[in-house]
MMTF fields as JSON, N, C-alpha, C and O atoms, coordinates in Angstrom:
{
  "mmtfVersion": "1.0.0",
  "mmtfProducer": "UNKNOWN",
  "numBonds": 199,
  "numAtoms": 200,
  "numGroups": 50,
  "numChains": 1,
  "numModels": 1,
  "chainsPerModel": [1],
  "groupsPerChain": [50],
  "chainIdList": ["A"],
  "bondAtomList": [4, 2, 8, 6, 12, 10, 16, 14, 20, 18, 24, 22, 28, 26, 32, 30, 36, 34, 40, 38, 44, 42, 48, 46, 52, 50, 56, 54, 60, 58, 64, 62, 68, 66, 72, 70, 76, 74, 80, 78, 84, 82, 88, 86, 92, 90, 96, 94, 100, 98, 104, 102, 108, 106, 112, 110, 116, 114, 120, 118, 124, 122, 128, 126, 132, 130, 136, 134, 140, 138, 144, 142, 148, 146, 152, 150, 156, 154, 160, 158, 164, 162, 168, 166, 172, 170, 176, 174, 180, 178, 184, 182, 188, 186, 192, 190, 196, 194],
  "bondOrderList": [1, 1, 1, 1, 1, 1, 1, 1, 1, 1, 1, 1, 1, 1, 1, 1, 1, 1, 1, 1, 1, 1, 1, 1, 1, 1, 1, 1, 1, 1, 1, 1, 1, 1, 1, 1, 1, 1, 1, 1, 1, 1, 1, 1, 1, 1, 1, 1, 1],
  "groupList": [{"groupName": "UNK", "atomNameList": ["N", "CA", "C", "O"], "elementList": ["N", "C", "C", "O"], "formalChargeList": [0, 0, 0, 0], "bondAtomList": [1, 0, 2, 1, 3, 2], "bondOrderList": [1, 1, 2], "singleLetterCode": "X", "chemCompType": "L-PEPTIDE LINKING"}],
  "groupTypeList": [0, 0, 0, 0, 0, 0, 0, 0, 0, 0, 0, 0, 0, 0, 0, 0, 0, 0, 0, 0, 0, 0, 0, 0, 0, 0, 0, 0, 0, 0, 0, 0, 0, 0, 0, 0, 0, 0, 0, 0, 0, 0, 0, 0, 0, 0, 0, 0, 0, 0],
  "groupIdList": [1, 2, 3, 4, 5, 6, 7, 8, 9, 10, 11, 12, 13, 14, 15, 16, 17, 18, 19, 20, 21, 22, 23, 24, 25, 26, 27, 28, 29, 30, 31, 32, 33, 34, 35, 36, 37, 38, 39, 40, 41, 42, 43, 44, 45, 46, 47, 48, 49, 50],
  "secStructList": [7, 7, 1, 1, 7, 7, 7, 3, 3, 3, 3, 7, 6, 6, 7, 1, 7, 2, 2, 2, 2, 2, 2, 2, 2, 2, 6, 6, 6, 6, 6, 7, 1, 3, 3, 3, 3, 7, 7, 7, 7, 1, 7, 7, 4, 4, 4, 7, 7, 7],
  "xCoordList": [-16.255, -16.492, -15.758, -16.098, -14.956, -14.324, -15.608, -16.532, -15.596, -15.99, -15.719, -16.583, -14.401, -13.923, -13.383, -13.15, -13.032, -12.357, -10.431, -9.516, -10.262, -8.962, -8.071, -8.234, -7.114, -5.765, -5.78, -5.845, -5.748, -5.805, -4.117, -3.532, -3.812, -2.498, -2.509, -2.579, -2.44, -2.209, -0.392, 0.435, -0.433, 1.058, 1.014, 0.135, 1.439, 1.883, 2.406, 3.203, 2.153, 2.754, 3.982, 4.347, 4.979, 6.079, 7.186, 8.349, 6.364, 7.312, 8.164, 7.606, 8.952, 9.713, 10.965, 11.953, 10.72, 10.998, 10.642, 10.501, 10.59, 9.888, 10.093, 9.442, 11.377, 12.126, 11.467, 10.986, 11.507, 11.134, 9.876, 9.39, 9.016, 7.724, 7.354, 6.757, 7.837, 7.645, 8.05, 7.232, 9.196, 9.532, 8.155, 7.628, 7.955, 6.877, 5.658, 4.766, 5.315, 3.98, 4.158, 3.231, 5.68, 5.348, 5.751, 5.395, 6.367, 6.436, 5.431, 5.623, 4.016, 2.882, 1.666, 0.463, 2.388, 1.009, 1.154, 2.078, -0.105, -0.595, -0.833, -1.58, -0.332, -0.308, -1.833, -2.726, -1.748, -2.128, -3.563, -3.357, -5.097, -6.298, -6.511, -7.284, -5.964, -6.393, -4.949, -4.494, -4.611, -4.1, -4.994, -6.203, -4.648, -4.943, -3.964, -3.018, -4.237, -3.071, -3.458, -4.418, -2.551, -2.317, -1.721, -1.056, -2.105, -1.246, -0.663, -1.231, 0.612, 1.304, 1.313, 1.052, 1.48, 0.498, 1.739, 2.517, 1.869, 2.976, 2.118, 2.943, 1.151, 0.644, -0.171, -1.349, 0.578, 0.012, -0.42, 0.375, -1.459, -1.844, -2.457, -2.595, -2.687, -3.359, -2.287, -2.731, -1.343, 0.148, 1.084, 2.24, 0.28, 0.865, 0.894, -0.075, 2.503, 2.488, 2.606, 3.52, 1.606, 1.613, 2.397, 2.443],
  "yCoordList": [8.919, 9.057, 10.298, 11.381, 10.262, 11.298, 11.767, 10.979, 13.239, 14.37, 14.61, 15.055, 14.208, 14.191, 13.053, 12.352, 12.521, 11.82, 11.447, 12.237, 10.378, 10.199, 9.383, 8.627, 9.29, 8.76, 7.771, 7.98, 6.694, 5.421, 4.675, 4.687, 4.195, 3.537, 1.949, 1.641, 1.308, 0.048, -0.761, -0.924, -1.123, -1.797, -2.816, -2.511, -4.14, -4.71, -4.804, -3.913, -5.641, -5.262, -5.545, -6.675, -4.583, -5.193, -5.251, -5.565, -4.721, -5.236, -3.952, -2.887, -4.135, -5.21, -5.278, -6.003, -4.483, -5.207, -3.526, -2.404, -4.012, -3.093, -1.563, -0.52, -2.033, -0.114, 0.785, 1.9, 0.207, 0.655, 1.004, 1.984, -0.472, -0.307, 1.233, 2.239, 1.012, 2.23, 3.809, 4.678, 4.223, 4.706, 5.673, 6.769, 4.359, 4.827, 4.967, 5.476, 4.75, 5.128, 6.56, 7.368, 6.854, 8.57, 9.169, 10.347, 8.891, 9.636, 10.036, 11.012, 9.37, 9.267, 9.69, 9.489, 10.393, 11.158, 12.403, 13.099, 12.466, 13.961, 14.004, 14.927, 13.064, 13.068, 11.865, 12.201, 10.273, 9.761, 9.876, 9.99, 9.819, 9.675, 8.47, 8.369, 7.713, 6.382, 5.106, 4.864, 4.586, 3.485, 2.005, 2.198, 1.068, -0.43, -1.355, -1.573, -2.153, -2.927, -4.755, -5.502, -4.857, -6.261, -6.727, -6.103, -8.174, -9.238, -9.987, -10.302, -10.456, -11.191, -12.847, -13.31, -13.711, -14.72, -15.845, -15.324, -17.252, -17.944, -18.101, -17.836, -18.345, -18.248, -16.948, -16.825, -16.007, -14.796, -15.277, -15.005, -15.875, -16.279, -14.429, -14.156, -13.593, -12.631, -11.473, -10.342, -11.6, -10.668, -10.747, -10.356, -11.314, -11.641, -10.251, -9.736, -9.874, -8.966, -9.451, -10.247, -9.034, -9.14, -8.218, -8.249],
  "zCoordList": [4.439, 3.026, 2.521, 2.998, 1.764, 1.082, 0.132, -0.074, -0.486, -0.057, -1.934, -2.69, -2.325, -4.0, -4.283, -3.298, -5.544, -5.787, -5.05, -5.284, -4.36, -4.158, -4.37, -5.328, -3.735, -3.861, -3.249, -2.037, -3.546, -2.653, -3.144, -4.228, -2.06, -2.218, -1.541, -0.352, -2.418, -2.033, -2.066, -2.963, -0.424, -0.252, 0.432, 1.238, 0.771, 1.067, 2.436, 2.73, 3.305, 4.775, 4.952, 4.625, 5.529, 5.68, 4.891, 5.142, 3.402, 2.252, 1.291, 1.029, 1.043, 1.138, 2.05, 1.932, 2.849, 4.417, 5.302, 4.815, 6.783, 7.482, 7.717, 7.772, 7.822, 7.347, 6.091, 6.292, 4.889, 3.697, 3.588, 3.024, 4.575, 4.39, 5.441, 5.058, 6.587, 7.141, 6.565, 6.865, 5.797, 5.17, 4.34, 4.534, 3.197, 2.03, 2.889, 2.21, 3.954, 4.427, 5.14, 5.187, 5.8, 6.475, 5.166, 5.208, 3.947, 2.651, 1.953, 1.227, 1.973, 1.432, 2.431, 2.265, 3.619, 4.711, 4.122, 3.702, 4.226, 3.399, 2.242, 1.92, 1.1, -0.07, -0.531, -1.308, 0.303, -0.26, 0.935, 2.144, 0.284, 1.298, 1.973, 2.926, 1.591, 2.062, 1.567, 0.449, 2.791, 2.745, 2.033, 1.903, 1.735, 1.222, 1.493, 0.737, 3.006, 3.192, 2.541, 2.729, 1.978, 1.477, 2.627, 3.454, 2.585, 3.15, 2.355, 1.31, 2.654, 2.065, 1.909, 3.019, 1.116, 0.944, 0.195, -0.605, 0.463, -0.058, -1.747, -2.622, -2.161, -3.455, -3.65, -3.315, -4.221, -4.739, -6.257, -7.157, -6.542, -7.874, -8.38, -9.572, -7.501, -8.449, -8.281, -8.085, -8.322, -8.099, -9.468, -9.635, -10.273, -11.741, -12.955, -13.514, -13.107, -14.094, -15.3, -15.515, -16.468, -18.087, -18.781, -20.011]
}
């Protein structure tokens, strides 16, 4: 249980491809409290931008 309010980061596995994905996750140690991994899905019906 975090302790204050934090930083949660939600990404995608893998995406958008594994280098990158690995990349933005050692870019974001230390910075972000908590990871949120998505899986990737052939119908992302709730991945919809307005």
């Amino acid at each position: 249980m975090l302790s204050k309010p934090g930083l949660g980061v939600y990404l995608v596995a893998s995406w958008p491809s594994k280098d990158t994905y690995e990349k933005a996750i050692r870019g974001l140690e230390g910075i972000a409290d908590f990871f949120e991994l998505g899986l990737p899905s052939k119908n992302p019906k709730y991945d919809v931008l307005l």
